[in-house]
C-alpha positions as CSV (number, residue, x, y, z in Angstrom):
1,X,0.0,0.0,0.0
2,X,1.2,3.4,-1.4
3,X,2.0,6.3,1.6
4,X,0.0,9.4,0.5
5,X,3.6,12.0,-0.1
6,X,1.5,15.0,-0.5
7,X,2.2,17.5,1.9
8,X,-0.8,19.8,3.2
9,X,0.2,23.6,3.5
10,X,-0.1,24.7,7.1
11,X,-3.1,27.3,7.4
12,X,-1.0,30.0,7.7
13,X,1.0,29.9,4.4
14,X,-2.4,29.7,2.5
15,X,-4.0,32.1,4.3
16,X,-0.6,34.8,3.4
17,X,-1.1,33.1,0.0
18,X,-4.3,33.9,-1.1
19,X,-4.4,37.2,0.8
20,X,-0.8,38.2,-1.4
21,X,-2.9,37.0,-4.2
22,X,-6.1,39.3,-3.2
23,X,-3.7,42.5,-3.0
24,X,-2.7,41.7,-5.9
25,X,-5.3,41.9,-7.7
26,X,-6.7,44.8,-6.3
27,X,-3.7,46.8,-7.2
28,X,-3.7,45.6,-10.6
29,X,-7.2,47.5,-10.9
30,X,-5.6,50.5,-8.7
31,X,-3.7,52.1,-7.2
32,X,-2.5,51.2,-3.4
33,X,-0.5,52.9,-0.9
34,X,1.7,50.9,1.7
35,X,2.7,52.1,5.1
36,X,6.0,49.9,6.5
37,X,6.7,50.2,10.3
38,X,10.0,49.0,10.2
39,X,11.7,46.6,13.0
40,X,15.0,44.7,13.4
41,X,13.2,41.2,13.5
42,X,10.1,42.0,11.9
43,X,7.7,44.8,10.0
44,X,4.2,46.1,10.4
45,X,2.5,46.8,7.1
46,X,-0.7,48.3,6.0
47,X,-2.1,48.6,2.9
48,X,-4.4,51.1,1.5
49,X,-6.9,51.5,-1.7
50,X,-7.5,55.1,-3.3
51,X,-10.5,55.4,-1.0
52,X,-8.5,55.4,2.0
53,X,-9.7,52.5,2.9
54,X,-7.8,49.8,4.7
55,X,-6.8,46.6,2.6
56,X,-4.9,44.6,4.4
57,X,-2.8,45.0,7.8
58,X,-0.1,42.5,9.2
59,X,3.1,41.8,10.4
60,X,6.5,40.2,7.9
61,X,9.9,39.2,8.7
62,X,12.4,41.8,7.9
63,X,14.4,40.0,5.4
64,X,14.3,40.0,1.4
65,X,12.6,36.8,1.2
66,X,9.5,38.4,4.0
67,X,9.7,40.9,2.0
68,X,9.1,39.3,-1.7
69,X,6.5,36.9,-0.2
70,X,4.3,40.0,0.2
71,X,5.8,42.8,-2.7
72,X,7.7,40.8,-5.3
73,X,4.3,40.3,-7.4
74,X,2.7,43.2,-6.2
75,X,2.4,45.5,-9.3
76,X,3.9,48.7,-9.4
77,X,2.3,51.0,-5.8
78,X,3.6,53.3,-3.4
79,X,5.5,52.5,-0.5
80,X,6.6,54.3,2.7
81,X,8.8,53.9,5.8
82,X,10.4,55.8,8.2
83,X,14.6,56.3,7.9
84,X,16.5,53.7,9.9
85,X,18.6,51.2,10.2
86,X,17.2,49.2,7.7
87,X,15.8,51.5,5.7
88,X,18.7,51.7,3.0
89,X,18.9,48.4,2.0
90,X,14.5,47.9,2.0
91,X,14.4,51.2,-0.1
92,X,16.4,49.8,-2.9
93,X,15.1,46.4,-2.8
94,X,11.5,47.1,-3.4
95,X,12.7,49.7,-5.9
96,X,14.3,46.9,-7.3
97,X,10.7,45.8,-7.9
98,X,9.0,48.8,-9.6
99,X,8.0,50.3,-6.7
100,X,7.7,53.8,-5.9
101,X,9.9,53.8,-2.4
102,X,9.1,56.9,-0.3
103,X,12.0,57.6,3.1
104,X,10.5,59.6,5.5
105,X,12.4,61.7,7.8
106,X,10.7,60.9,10.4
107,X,12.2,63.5,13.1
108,X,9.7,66.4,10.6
109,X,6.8,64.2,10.7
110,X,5.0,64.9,14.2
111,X,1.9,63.0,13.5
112,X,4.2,60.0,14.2
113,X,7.0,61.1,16.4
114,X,4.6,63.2,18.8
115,X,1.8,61.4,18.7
116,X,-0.1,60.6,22.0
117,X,-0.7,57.0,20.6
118,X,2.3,54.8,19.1
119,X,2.6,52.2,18.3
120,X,3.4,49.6,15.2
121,X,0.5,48.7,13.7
122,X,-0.6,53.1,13.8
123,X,2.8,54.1,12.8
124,X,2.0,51.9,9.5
125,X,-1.3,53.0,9.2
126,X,0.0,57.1,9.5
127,X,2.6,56.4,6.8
128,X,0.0,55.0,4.3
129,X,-1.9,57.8,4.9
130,X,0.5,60.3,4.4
131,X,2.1,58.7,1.2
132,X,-1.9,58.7,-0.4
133,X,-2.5,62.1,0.7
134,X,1.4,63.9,-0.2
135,X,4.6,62.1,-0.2
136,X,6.1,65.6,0.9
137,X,4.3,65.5,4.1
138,X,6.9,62.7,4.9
139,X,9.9,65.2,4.7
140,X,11.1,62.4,2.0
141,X,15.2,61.8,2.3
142,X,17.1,59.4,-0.9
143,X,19.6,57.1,0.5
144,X,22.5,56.8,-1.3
145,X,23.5,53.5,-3.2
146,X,25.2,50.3,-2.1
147,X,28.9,50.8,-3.3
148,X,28.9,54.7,-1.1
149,X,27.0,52.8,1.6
150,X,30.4,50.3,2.4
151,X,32.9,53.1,1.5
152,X,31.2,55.1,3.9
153,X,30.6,52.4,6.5
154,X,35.1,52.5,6.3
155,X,34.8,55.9,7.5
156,X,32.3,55.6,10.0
157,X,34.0,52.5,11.6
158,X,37.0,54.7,11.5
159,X,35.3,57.3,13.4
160,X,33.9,55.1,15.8
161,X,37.2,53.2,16.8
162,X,38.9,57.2,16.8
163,X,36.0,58.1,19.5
164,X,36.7,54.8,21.6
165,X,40.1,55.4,21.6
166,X,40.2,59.1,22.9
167,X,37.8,57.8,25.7
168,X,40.0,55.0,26.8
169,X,43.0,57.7,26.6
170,X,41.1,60.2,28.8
171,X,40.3,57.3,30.9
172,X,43.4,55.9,31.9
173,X,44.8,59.7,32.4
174,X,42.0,60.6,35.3
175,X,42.5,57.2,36.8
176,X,46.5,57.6,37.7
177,X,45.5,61.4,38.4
178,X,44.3,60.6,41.9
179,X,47.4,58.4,42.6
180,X,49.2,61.7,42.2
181,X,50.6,60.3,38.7
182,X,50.6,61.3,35.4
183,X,50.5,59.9,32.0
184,X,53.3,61.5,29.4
185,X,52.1,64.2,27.3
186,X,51.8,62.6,23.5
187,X,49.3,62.9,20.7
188,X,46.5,59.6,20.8
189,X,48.4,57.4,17.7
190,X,51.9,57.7,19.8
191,X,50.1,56.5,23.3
192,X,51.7,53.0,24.1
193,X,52.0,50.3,26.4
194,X,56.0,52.2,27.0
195,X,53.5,55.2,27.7
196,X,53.1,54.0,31.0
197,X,57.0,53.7,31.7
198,X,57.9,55.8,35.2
199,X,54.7,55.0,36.8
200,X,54.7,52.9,40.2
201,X,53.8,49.6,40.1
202,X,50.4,49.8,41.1
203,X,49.1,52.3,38.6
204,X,50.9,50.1,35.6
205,X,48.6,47.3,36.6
206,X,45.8,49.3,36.1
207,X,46.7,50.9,33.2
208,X,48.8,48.4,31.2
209,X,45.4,47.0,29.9
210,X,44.0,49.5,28.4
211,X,47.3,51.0,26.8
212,X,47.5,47.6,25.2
213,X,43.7,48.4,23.9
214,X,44.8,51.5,22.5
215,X,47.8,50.4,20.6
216,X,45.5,47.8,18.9
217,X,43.0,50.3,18.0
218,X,45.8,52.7,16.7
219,X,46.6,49.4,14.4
220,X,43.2,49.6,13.1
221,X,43.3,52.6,12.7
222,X,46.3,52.7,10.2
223,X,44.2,49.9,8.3
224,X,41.4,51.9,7.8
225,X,43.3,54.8,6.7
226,X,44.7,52.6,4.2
227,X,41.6,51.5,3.3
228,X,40.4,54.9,3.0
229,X,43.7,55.9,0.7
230,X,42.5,53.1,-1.9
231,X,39.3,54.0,-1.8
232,X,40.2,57.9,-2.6
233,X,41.8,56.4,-6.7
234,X,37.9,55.5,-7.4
235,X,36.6,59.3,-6.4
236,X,38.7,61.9,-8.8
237,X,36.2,64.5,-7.8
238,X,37.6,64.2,-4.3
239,X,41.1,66.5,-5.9
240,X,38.4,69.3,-6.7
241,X,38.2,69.8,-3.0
242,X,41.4,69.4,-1.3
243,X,42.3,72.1,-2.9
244,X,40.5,74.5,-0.4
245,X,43.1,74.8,3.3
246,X,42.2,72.5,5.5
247,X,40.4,70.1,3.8
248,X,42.1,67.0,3.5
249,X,41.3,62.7,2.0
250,X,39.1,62.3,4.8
251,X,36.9,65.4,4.8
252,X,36.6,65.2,0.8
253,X,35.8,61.9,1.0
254,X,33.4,61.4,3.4
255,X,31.7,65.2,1.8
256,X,31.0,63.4,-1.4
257,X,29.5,59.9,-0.3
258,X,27.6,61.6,2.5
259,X,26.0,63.7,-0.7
260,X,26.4,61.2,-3.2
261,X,25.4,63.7,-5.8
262,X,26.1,67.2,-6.5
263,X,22.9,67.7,-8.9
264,X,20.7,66.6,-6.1
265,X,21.3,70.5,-4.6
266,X,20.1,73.0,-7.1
267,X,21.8,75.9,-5.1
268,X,24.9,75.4,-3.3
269,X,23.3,77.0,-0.4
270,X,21.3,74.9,0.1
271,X,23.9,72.4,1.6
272,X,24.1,74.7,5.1
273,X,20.7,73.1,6.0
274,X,20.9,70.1,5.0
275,X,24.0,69.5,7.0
276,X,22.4,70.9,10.2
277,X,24.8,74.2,10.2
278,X,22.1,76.8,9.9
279,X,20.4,78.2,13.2
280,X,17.2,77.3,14.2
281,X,13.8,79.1,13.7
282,X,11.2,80.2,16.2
283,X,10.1,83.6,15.0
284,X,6.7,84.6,16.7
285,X,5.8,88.2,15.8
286,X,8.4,90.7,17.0
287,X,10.1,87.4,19.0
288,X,13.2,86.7,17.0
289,X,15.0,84.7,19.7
290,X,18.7,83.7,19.3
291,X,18.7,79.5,18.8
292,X,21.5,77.4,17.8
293,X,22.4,75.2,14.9
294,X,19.6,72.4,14.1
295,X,21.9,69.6,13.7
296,X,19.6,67.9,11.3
297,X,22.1,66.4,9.1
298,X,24.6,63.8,9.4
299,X,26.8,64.1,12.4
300,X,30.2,63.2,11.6
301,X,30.3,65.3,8.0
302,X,29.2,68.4,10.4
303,X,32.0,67.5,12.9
304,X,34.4,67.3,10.1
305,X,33.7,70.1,8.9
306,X,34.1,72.1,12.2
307,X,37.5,70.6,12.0
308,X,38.3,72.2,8.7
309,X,36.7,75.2,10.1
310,X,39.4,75.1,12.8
311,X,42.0,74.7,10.7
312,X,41.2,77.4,8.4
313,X,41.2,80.0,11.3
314,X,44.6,78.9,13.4
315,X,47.8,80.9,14.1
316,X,49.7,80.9,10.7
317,X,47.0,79.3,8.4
318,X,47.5,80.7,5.1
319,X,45.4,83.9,4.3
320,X,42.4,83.5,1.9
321,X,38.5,84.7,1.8
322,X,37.5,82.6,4.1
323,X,39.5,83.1,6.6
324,X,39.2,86.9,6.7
325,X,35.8,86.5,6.2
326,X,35.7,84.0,9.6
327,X,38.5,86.1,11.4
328,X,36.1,89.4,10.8
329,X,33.1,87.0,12.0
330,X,35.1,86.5,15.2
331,X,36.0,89.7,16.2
332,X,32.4,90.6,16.6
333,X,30.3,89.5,19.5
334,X,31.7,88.4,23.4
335,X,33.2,85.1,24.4
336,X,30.4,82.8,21.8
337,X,32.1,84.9,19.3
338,X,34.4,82.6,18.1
339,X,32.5,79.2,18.6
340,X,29.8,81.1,16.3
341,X,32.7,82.0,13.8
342,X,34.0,78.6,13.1
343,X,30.2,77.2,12.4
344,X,29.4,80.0,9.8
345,X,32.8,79.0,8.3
346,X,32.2,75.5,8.2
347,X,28.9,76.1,6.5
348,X,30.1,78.6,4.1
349,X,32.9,75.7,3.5
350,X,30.8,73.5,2.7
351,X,28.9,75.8,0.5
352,X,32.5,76.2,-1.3
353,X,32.7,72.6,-1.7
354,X,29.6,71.8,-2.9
355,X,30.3,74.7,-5.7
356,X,33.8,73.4,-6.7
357,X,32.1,69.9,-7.0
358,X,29.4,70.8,-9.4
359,X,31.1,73.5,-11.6
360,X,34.7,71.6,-11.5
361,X,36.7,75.1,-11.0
362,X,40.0,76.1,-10.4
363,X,39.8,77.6,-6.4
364,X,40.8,80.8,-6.3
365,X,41.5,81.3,-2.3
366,X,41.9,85.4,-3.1
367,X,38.8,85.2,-5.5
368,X,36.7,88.2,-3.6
369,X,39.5,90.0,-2.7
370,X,40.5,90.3,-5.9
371,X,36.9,91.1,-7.6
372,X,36.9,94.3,-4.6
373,X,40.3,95.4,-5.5
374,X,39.4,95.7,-9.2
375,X,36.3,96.9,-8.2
376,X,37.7,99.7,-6.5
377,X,40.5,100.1,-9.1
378,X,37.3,101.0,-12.1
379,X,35.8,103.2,-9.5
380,X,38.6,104.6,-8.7
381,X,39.3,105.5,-13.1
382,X,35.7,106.5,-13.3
383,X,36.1,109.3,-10.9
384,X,39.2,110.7,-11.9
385,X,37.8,110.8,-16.1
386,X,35.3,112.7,-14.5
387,X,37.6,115.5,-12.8
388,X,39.5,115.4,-15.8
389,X,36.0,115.8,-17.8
């Protein structure tokens, strides 16, 4: 007697099976908007029709294969999720697909971030809503593609071993401090285990360790900036800026993945904001009060930036528009005076680089200098035909 080898589909996988194929065929008549609440194990979707009303609602696993189980033969519809972790990677899979992918930013959408009820399965619900009603409402960002996503990710780990190596230095400095001790003087990459040498006994057992910790990290270090040295032959553009003061492989570098694209700014001013460098806004009738920067872009572009800033204004830096322009900025105010001064000069450098990117020009570090002094020069002619008139 035969054994009956058909296998009988558990309820669930029919039940995801005909309601994918019900979708489906609703948006092959029209049009549907998706809402994605994204999580690290899995998503909450919901699924609208052009009536606003609610389709279908439920929770996938956060993987490409979840994902295709519910989209891959979905026809072409619009899709939104909030900015996160995962958000890259989604975004240009379901593109991938046809799909129109829509980012939000969610710290400029309120009616999700401040909202007195949150959770999941509304978040998904809100972003459907939104995307039917006006993708702009979203505050939509674009991620930027695979290959500047891992060529970044070098200069991010870079910055994250940098930062855990300048605590772990501060660290073992204030613990030999109260032994009446002190570490030698050295810049971070020279700190090494012989750093420690003329310290008692007891405060090298402490300290050893982590000196050890640090050396390591300054090895990785080197490797990343190695890394980061090959990855420079594949980005020409990157010469275009280093040829401002101050502004070296790293800060090009990480300036033109973190944008990706030059043509996605029509004005060069425009990159100020986007990087978070501009002050904030509160203006209520005659209330103009005084705020700081919005930090609304990406952190470690802004802090490189400051760093350039900071170079361009030091002791013995060589003279150009920018700098007089900062060093005028500086004179003027009381003791914020000069923090304010190197943020206005890291935004108008990056304004400078975003220009020198998109037009490919020659920097000119005396350019307005020179257009005032032949400015002054034809005024100057003018007035004397006249006398002579």
């Amino acid at each position: 007697m035969k054994k009956n080898t058909t296998t009988k589909k558990s309820p669930k996988k029919a039940l995801a099976k005909a309601q994918s194929k019900r979708i489906g065929h609703l948006a092959a008549k029209q049009k549907v908007y998706v809402g994605i609440d994204l999580g690290d194990q899995s998503s909450r979707y919901c699924i609208l029709d052009e009536g606003a009303n609610v389709v279908s609602e439920g929770q996938l696993p956060t993987t490409k294969a979840g994902l295709d189980s519910l989209f891959a033969k979905m026809p072409s519809s619009r899709i939104a999720m909030e900015v996160g972790t995962h958000s890259p990677w989604i975004s240009r899979h379901l593109a991938a697909m046809g799909h129109e992918v829509i980012v939000a930013n969610a710290r400029n959408v309120k009616l999700i971030t401040q909202s007195v009820r949150k959770n999941d399965r509304i978040d998904a619900r809100q972003l459907a809503r939104l995307a039917r009603a006006d993708p702009k409402l979203l505050s939509p960002i674009r991620h930027r593609g695979e290959r500047a996503q891992l060529d970044l990710a070098v200069i991010r780990a870079r910055a994250e071993l940098m930062e855990a190596r300048t605590m772990l230095i501060n660290s073992a400095r204030g613990l030999v401090k109260p032994l009446g001790e002190r570490l030698k003087k050295c810049d971070a990459d020279q700190v090494r285990v012989g750093t420690g040498e003329g310290l008692s006994e007891g405060a090298r057992a402490v300290i050893v360790p982590l000196l050890k910790t640090v050396e390591a990290m300054s090895e990785q270090i080197g490797q990343y900036d190695g890394q980061i040295a090959e990855m420079g032959k594949r980005y020409p553009e990157k010469k275009l800026l280093e040829q401002v003061y101050g502004v070296g492989p790293l800060i090009a570098l990480t300036f033109l993945l973190t944008i990706e694209d030059a043509g996605r700014f029509a004005h060069s001013r425009d990159v100020g904001p986007y990087l978070g460098l501009t002050p904030k806004q509160r203006d209520s009738g005659e209330s103009q009060p005084e705020l700081g920067i919005s930090k609304a872009g990406d952190k470690l572009l802004r802090s490189l930036l400051v760093q350039g800033a900071h170079c361009i204004l030091r002791k013995r830096a060589p003279e150009s528009d920018l700098r007089e322009w900062g060093m005028g900025k500086m004179g003027k105010g009381g003791k914020r005076a000069k923090k304010r001064a190197i943020v206005a000069v890291a935004r108008k450098l990056a304004v400078l680089l975003h220009h020198l990117w998109a037009t490919g020009e020659v920097y000119d570090a005396h350019y307005n200098r020179k257009a005032a002094e032949a400015a002054a020069a034809k005024a100057k002619g003018k007035s004397k035909g006249k006398v002579a008139a």
